[in-house]
C-alpha positions in Angstrom: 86.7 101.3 117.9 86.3 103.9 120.5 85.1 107.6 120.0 85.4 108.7 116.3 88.6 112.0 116.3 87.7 114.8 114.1 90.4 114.3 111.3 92.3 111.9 113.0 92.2 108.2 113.9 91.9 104.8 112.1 88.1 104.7 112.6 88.5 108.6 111.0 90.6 107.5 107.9 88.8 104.2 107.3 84.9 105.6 107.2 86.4 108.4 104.9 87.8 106.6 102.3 84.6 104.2 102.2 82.8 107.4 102.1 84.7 109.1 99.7 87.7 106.8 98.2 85.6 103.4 98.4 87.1 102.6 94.6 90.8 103.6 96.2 90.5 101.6 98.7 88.8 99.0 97.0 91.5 98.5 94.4 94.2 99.0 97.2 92.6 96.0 98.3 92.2 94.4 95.2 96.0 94.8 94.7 96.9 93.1 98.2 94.3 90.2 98.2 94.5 89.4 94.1 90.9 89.1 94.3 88.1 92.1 93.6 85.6 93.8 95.7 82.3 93.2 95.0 80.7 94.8 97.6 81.2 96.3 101.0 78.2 96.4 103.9 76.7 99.1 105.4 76.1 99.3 108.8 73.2 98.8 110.8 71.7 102.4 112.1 72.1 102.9 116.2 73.2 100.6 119.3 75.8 101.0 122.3 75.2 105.2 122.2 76.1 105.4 118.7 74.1 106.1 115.3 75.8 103.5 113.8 76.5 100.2 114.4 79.5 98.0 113.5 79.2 94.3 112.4 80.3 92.0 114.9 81.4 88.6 115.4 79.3 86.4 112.4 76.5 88.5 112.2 77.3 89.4 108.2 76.4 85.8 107.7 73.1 84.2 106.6 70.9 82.9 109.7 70.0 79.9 107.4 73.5 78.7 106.9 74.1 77.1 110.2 76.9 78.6 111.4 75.9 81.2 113.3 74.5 78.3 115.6 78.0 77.0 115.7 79.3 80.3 116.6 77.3 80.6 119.7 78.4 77.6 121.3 81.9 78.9 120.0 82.2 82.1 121.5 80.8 83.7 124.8 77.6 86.3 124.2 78.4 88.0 127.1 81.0 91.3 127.1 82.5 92.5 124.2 82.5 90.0 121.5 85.1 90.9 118.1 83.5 93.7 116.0 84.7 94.6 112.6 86.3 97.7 111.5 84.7 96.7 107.7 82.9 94.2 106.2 83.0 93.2 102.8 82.9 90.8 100.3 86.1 89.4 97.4 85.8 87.1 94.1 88.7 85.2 93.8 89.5 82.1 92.4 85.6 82.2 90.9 84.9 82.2 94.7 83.1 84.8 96.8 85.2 85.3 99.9 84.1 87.6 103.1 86.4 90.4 103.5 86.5 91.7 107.3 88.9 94.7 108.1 90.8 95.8 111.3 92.3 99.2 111.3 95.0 100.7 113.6 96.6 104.5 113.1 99.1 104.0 116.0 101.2 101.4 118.1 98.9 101.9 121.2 95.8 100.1 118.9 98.0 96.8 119.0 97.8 96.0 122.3 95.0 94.7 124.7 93.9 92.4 127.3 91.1 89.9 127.9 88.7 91.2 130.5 86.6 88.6 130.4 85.9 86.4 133.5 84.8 83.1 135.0 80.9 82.5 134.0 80.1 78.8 133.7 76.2 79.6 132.6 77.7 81.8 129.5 80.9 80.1 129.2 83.3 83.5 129.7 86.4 83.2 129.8 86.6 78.9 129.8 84.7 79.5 126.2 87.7 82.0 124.9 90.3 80.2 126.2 89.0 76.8 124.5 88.7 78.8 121.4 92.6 79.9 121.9 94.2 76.6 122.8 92.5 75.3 119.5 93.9 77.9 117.2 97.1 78.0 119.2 97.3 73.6 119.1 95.9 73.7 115.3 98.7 75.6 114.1 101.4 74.6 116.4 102.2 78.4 117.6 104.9 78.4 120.0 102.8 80.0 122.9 100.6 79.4 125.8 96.9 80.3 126.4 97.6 82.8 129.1 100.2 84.9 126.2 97.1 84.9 124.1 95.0 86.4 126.7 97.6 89.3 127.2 98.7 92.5 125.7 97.7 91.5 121.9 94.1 90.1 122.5 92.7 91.7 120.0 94.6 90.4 117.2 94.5 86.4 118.7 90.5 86.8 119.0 90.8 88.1 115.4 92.6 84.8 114.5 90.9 82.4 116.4 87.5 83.6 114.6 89.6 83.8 110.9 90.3 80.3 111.7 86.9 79.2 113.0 85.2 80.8 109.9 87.8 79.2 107.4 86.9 75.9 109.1 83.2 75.9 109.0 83.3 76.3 105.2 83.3 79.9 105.2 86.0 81.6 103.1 87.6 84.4 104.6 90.2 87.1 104.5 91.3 88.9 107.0 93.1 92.6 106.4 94.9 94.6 108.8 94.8 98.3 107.4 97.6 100.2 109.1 97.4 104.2 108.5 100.6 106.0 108.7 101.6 109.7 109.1 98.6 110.5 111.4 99.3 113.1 114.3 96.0 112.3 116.4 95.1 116.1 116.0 97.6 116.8 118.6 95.8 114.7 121.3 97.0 112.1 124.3 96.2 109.0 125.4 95.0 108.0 128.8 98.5 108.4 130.4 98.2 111.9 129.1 101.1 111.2 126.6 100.7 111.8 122.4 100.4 108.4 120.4 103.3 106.2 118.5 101.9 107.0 114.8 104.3 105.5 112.5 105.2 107.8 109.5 105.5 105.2 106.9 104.8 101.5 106.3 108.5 100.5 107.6 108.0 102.2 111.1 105.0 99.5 112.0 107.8 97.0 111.2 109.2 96.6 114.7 105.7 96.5 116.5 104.2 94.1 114.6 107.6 92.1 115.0 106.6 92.4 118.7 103.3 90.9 118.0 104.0 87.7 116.1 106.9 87.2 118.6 104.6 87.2 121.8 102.2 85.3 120.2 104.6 82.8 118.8 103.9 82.7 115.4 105.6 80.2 113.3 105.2 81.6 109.6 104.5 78.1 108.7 100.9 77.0 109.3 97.7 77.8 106.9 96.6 80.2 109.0 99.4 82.6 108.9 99.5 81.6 105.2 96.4 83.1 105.0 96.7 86.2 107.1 99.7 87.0 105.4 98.0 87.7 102.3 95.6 89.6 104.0 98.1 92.5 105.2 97.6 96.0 103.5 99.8 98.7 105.1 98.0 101.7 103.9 100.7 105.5 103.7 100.4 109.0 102.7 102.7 110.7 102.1 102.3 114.4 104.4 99.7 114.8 106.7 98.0 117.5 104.6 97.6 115.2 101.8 95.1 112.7 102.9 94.2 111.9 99.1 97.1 110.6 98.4 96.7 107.0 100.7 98.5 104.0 98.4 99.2 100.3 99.5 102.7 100.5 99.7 104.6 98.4 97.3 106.5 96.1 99.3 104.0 96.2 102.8 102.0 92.8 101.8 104.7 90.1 102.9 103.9 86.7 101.9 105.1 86.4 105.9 103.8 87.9 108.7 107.3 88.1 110.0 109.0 90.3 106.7 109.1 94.0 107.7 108.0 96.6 105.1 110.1 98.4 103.6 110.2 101.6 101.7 109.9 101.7 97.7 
């Protein structure tokens, strides 16, 4: 996330309902997931200009377990590597499970590129788009390397490390919140224009569309059997009543590819 908005934003709504709805949202949760929150992390205090640091990449895990060893030779240390908009953790199935959250409040969030470039020594861009082509060849998405890289990066980096957790033994869900009815306090963008901020959970229907599309998701493999129980589409229901934020009945598809619809 970017600079926090005063009263507005996804990084805005989320840090104020840990703050001050943590059992709403946990239960919101709860209800999408079937599992229960045990626990959610803090952050770490400072780092990049900020007081407060957000988790990133594996570094919620224990050193001793192994994987974070893995994870280096997985992904590149250099540039921005994934952070997390939340971290917690789930019991389900008599299982702890990590819970790691990604949070939008309008369309423009969706999309992003990969800036990364060549750098044999660090591995750079080679190193993501290895760690692509597997996700992409392990699930049989209709879609090439270079579609991954474009316009939705954020959300195939997301997967590829969902899938590289899951299949180093670490169970993992992975929820999208998406807040609706925001305004941005009246602010634009970089192009000087106001932000797409869908009103209800049925207005993200045709954007996300557009993402599973271009990244050529099939709605068949285990991966998007998992991250389709890991959808929350968070609503209120006027801009004054922030209170009021419930998981919309009908916003958790058991496919990626089922729109929302209103209740």
């Amino acid at each position: 996330m970017g600079k926090m908005g005063n009263g507005y934003g996804s990084e805005f709504h989320l840090l104020r309902y840990l703050g001050y709805h943590r059992n709403e949202l946990s239960r919101a949760l709860e209800k999408a997931t079937g599992g229960r929150v045990i626990e959610w992390l803090d952050f770490d205090f400072g780092g990049e200009g900020k007081p407060d640091r957000e988790w990133k990449g594996v570094d919620f895990l224990d050193s001793a377990s192994g994987v974070k060893s893995a994870w280096l030779e997985f992904w590149p240390q250099s540039g921005n590597v994934p952070n997390w908009d939340a971290v917690g953790r789930l019991e389900s199935n008599s299982e702890i499970e990590w819970l790691l959250v990604v949070a939008k409040a309008h369309v423009e969030e969706l999309q992003s590129s990969c800036m990364a470039k060549e750098a044999k020594r660090e591995g750079g861009l080679d190193k993501i788009k290895d760690a692509l082509k597997t996700t992409i060849k392990a699930n049989g998405f209709a879609a090439d390397v270079d579609g991954w890289l474009k316009l939705y990066y954020q959300y195939t980096n997301r997967l590829a490390h969902l899938r590289f957790l899951i299949e180093h033994g670490i169970p993992t869900r992975l929820v999208f919140i998406y807040f609706c009815g925001d305004n941005w306090g009246g602010n634009t963008l970089s192009n000087e224009r106001p932000p797409i901020c869908p009103k209800d959970a049925n207005g993200w229907g045709a954007p996300l569309q557009k993402v599973h599309s271009h990244l050529g998701l099939s709605g068949q493999s285990k991966l998007e059997e998992s991250v389709a129980r890991q959808f929350a589409a968070f609503w209120r229901h006027g801009a004054s009543e922030l209170s009021s934020i419930r998981v919309h009945p009908n916003a958790v598809p058991t496919s990626p590819f089922k729109h929302p619809k209103n209740g």
